[in-house]
SERODO-960996 format. One record per residue: x, y, z of N, C-alpha, C, CB in turn. Coordinates in steps of 0.05 Angstrom, whole numbers, plus 5000, padded with zeros to 4 digits. Glycine has a CB too. Example, Ala and Ser with C-alpha at 12.3 -4.5 7.8 and 13.67 -1.06 7.14 Angstrom:
% residues 2
<pt n_px="5264" n_py="4886" n_pz="5156" ca_px="5246" ca_py="4910" ca_pz="5156" c_px="5264" c_py="4934" c_pz="5156" cb_px="5226" cb_py="4911" cb_pz="5181"/>
<pt n_px="5257" n_py="4955" n_pz="5142" ca_px="5273" ca_py="4979" ca_pz="5143" c_px="5258" c_py="5001" c_pz="5157" cb_px="5282" cb_py="4988" cb_pz="5114"/>
This chain:
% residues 53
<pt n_px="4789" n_py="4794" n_pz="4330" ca_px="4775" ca_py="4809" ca_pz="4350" c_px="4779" c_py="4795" c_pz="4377" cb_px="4745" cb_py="4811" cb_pz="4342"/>
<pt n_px="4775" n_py="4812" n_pz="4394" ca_px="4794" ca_py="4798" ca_pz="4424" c_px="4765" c_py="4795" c_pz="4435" cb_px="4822" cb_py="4823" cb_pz="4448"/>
<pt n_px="4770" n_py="4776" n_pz="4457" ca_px="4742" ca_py="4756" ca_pz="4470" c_px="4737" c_py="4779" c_pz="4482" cb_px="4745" cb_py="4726" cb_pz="4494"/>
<pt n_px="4715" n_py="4785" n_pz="4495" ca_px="4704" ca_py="4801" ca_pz="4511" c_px="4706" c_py="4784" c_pz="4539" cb_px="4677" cb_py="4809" cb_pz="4500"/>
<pt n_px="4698" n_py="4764" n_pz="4552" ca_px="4701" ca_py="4753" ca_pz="4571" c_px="4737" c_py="4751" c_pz="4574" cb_px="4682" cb_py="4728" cb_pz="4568"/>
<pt n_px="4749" n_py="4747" n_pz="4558" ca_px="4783" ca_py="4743" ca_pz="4577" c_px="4787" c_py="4781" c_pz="4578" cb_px="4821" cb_py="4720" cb_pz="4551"/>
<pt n_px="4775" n_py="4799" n_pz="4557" ca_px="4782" ca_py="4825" ca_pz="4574" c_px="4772" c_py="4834" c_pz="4601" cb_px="4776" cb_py="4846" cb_pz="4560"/>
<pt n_px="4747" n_py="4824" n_pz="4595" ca_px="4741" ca_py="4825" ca_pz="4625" c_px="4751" c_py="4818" c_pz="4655" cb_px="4725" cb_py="4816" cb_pz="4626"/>
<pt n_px="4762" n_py="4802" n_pz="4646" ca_px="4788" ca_py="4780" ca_pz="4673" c_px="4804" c_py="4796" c_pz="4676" cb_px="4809" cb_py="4749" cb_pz="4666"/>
<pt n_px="4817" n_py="4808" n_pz="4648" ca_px="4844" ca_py="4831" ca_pz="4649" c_px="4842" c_py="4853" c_pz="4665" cb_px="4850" cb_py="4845" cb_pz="4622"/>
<pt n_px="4816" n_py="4855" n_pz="4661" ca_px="4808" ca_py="4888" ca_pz="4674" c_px="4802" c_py="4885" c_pz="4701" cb_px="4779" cb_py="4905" cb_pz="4659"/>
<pt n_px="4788" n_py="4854" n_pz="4710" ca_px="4786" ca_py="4848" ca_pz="4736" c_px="4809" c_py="4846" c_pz="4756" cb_px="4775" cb_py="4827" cb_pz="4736"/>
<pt n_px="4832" n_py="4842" n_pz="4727" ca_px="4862" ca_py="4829" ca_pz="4745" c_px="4875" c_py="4866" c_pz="4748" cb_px="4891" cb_py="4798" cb_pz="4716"/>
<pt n_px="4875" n_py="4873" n_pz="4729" ca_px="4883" ca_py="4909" ca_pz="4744" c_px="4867" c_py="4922" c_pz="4751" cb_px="4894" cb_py="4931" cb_pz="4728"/>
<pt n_px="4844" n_py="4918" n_pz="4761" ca_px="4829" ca_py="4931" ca_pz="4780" c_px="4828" c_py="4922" c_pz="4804" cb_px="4807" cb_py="4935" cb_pz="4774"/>
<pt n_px="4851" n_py="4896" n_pz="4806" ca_px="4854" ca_py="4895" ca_pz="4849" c_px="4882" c_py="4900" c_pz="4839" cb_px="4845" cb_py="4857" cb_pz="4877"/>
<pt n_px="4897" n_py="4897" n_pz="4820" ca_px="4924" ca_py="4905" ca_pz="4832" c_px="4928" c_py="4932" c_pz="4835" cb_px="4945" cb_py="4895" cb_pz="4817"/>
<pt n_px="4902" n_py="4954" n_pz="4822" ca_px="4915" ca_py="4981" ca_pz="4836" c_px="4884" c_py="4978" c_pz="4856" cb_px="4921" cb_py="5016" cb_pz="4810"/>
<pt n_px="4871" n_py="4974" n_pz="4873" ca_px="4864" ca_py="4973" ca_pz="4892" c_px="4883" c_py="4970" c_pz="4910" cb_px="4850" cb_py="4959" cb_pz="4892"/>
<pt n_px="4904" n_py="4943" n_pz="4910" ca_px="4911" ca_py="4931" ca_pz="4935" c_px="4937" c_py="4946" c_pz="4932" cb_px="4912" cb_py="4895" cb_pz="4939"/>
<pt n_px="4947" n_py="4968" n_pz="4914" ca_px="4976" ca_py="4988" ca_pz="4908" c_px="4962" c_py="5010" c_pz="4920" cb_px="4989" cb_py="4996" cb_pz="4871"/>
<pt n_px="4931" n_py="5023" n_pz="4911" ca_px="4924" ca_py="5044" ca_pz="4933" c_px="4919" c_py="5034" c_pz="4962" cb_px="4897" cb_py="5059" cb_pz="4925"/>
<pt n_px="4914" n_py="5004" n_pz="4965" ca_px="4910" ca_py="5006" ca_pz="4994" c_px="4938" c_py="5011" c_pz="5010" cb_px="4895" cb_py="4980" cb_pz="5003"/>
<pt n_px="4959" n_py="5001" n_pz="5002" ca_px="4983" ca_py="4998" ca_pz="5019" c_px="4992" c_py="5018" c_pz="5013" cb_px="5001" cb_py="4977" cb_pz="5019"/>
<pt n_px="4986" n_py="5037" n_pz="5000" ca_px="5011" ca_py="5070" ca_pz="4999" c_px="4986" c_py="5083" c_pz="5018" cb_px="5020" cb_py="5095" cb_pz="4954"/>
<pt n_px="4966" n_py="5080" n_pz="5029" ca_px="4950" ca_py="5097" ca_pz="5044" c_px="4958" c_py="5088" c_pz="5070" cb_px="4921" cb_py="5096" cb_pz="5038"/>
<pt n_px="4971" n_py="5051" n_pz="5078" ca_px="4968" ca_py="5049" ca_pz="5098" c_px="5002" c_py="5052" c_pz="5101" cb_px="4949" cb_py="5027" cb_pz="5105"/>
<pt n_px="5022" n_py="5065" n_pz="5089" ca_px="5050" ca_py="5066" ca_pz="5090" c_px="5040" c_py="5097" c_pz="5099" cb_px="5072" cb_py="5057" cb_pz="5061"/>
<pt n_px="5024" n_py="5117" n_pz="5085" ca_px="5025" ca_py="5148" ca_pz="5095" c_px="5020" c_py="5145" c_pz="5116" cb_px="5007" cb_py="5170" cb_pz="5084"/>
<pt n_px="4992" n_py="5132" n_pz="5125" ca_px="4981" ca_py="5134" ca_pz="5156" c_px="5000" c_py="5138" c_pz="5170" cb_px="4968" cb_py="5111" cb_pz="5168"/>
<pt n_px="5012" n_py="5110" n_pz="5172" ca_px="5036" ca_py="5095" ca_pz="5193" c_px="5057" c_py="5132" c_pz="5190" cb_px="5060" cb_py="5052" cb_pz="5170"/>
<pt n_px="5060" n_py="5129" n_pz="5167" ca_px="5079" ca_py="5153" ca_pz="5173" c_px="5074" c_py="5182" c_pz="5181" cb_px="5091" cb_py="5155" cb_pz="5152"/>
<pt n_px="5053" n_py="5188" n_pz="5179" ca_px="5034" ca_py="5210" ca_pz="5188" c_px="5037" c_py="5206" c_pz="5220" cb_px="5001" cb_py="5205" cb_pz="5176"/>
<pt n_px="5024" n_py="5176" n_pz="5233" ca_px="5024" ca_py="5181" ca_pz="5257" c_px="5050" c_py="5178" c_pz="5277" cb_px="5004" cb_py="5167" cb_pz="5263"/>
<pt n_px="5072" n_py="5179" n_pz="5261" ca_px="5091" ca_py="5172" ca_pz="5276" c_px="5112" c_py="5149" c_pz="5285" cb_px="5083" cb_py="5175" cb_pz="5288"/>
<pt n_px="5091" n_py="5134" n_pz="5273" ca_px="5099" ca_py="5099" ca_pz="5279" c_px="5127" c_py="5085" c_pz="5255" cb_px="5061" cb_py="5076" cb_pz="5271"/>
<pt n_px="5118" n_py="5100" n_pz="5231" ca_px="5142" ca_py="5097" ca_pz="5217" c_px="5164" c_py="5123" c_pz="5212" cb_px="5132" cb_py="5088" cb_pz="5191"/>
<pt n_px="5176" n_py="5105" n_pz="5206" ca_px="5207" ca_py="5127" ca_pz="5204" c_px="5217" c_py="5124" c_pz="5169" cb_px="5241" cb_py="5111" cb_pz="5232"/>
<pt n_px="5217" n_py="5137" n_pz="5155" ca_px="5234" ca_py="5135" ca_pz="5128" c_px="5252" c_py="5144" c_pz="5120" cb_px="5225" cb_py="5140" cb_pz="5110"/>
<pt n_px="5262" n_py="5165" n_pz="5141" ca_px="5280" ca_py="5189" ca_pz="5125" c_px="5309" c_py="5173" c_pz="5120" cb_px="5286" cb_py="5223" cb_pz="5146"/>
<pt n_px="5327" n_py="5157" n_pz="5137" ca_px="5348" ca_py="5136" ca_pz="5146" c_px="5346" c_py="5114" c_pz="5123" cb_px="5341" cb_py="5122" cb_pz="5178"/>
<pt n_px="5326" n_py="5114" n_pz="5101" ca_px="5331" ca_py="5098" ca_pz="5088" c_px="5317" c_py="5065" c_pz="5080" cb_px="5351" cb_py="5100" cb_pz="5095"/>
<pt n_px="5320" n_py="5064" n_pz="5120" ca_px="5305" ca_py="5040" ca_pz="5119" c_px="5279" c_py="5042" c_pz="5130" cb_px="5320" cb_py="5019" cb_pz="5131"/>
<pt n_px="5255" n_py="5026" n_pz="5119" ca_px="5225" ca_py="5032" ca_pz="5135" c_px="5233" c_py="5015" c_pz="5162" cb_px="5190" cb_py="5018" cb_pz="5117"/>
<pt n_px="5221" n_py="5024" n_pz="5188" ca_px="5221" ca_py="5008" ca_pz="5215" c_px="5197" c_py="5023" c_pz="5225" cb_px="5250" cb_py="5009" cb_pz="5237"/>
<pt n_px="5184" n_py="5006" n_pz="5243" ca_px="5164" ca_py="5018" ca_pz="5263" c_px="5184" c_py="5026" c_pz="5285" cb_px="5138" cb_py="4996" cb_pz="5275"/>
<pt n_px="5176" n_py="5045" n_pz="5303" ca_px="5191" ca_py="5052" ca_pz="5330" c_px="5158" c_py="5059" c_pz="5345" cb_px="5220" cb_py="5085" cb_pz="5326"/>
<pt n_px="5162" n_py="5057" n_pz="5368" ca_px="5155" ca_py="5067" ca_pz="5395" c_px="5159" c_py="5088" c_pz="5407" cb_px="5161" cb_py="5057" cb_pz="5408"/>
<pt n_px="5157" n_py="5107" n_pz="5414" ca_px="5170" ca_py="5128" ca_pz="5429" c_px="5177" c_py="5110" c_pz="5454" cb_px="5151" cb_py="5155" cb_pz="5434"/>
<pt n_px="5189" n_py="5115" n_pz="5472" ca_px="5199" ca_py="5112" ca_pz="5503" c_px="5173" c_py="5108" c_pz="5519" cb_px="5218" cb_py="5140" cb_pz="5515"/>
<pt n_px="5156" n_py="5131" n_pz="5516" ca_px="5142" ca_py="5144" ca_pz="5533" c_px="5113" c_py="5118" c_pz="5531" cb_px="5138" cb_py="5180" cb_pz="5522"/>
<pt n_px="5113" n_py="5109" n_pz="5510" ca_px="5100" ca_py="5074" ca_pz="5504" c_px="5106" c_py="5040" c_pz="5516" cb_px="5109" cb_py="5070" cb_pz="5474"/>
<pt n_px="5136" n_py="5041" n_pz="5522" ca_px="5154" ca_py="5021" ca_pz="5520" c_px="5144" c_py="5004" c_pz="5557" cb_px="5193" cb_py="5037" cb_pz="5513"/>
């Protein structure tokens, strides 16, 4: 029969690793929502518009 206290750690240990996997795909949409990132080229980069610079 498996410990109850080390499942609990287990469940503590994948409940921030999909926390901290939903936090960064919300903050990769933002970025890309508002403009600031670019993906389509393949590679992620922030840009600026001109009209910023």
């Amino acid at each position: 029969m498996a410990d109850r206290s080390a499942l609990g750690m287990i469940g503590l240990l994948f409940g921030a690793t999909t926390l901290f996997v939903m936090m960064m795909g919300a903050a990769v949409v933002a970025d890309h929502l508002s403009g600031k990132l670019h993906l389509e080229d393949g590679q992620a980069r922030i840009s600026q518009p001109l009209s910023e610079r």
